[in-house]
C-alpha positions in Angstrom: 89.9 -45.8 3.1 93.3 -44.1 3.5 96.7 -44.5 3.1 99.2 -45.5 5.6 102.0 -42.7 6.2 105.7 -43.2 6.7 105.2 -43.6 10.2 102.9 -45.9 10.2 104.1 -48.1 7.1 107.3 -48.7 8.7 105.6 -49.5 11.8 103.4 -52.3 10.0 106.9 -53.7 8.4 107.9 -54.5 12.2 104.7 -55.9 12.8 104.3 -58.0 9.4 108.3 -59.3 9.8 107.3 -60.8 13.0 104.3 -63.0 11.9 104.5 -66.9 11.5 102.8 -68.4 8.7 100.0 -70.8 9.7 101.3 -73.5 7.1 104.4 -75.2 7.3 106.0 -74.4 3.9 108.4 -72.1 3.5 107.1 -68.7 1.3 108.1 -68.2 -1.6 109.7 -64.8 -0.6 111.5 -64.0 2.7 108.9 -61.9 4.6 110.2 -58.4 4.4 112.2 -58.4 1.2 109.7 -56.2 -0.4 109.4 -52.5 1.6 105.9 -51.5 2.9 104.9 -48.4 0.7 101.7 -46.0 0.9 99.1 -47.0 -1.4 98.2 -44.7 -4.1 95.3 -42.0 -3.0 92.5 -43.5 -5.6 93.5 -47.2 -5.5 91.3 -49.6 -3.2 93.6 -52.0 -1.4 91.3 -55.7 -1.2 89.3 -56.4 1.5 89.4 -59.6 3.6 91.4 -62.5 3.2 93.4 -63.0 -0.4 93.8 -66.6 -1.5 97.2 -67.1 -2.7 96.8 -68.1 -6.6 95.8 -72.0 -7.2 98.2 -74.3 -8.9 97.6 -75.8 -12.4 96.0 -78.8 -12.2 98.0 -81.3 -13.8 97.8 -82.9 -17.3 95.3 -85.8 -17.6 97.0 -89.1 -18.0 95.9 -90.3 -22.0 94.4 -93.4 -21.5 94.7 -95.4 -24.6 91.1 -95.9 -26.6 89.0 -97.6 -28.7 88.8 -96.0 -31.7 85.1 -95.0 -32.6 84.3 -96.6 -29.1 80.4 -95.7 -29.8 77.3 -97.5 -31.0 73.5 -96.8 -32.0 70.9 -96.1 -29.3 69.4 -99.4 -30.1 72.6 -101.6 -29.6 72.9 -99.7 -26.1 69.2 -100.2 -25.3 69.3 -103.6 -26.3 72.5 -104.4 -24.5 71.0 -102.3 -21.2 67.9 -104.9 -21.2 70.2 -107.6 -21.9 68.5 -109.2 -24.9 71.8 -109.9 -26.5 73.0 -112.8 -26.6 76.4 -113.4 -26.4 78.1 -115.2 -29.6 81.1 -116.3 -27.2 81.9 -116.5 -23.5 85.7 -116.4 -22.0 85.2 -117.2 -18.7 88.7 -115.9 -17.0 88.4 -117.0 -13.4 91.2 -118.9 -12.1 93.8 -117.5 -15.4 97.0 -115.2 -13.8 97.1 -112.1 -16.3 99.6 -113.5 -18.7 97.4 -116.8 -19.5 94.3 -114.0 -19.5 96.0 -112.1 -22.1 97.0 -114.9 -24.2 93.0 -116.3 -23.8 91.3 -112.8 -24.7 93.6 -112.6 -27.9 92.6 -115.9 -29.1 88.8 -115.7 -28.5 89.2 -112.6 -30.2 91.0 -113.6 -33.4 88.3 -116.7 -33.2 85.3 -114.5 -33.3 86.4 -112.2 -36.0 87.5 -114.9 -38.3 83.9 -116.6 -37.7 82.3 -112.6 -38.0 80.4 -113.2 -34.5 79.4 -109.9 -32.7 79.1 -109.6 -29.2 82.0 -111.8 -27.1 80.8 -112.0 -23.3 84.1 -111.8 -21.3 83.5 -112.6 -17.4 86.2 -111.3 -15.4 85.2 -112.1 -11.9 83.8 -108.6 -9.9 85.6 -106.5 -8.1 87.3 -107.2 -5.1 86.4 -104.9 -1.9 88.6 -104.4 0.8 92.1 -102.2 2.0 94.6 -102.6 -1.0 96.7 -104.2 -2.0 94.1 -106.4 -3.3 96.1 -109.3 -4.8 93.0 -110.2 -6.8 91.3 -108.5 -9.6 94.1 -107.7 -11.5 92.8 -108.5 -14.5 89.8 -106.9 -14.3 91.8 -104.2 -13.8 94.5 -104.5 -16.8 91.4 -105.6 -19.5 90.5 -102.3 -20.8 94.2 -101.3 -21.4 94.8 -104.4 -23.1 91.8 -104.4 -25.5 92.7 -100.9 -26.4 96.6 -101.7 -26.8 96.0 -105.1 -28.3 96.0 -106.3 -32.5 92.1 -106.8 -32.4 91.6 -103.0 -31.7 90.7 -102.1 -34.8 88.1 -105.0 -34.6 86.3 -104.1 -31.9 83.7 -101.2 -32.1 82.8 -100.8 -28.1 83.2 -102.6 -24.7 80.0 -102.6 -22.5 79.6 -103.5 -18.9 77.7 -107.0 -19.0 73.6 -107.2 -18.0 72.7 -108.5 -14.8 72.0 -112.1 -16.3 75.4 -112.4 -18.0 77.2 -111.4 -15.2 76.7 -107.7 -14.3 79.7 -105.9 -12.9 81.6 -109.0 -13.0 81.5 -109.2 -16.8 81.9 -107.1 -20.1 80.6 -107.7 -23.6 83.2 -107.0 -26.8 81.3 -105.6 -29.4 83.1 -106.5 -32.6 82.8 -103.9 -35.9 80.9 -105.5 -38.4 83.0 -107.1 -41.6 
């Protein structure tokens, strides 16, 4: 591939200063600013199209956790076939979120103080259809607020509920052992 020469670099200048961008924000650089020179004899200008550089994605949003969120294979497996049985159930249909909270924080410091295991907390399923959604809000908020709430420490993983105690419409609590 050759060079350009002067004549025809500052022919292309005219040409390039007269294009329109295809998208509608303005470049970073006013087209023109920088002179057309000849490429260098040995260097091999890029061929086809050059994507302009991608932005940085952004930062993930931290989303407060469980600490040690995990259990054994056989709790999982065992929760997965739902042979557990529940040592408590907080049913929270027809609670608005601050009566919710106040109810999950109870239950909580209940089954801890009587060393019970699994808590069943139904939350209703989720609601379909074009948001805003004024229901579900609570299904919504109850991760955050286990994760945020005094009983943290207390609870070693939240699971999504078998199909008999609920399914998507439920979670169990898995509470650490004393």
């Amino acid at each position: 591939m050759r060079s350009l020469n002067p004549e025809e670099a500052a022919l292309w200048a005219k040409v390039a200063a007269t294009i329109r961008p295809l998208s509608r924000e303005l470049p970073a650089e006013a087209p023109g600013a920088h002179p057309v020179t000849a490429a260098p004899a040995g260097a091999a200008a890029p061929r086809g199209r050059v994507p302009p550089p991608r932005p940085a994605a952004p930062a993930p949003v931290p989303r407060p956790t469980l600490g040690g969120a995990t259990l054994d294979g056989s709790w999982d497996k065992r929760l997965r076939a739902g042979t557990i049985t529940p040592d408590r159930t907080l049913d929270l249909h027809g609670y608005r979120l601050d009566g919710a909270w106040s109810a999950i924080d109870d239950v909580l410091e209940q089954a801890i103080a009587a060393g019970d295991r699994v808590v069943l907390l139904v939350t209703g399923h989720e609601r379909r259809g074009e948001p805003p959604v004024a229901r579900g809000r609570i299904r919504a908020a109850v991760h955050d607020w286990l994760a945020a709430s005094r009983h943290a420490p207390g609870i070693a993983a939240v699971r999504a509920a078998h199909r008999r105690h609920g399914g998507g419409g439920s979670l169990y609590i898995i509470l650490r052992r004393r």
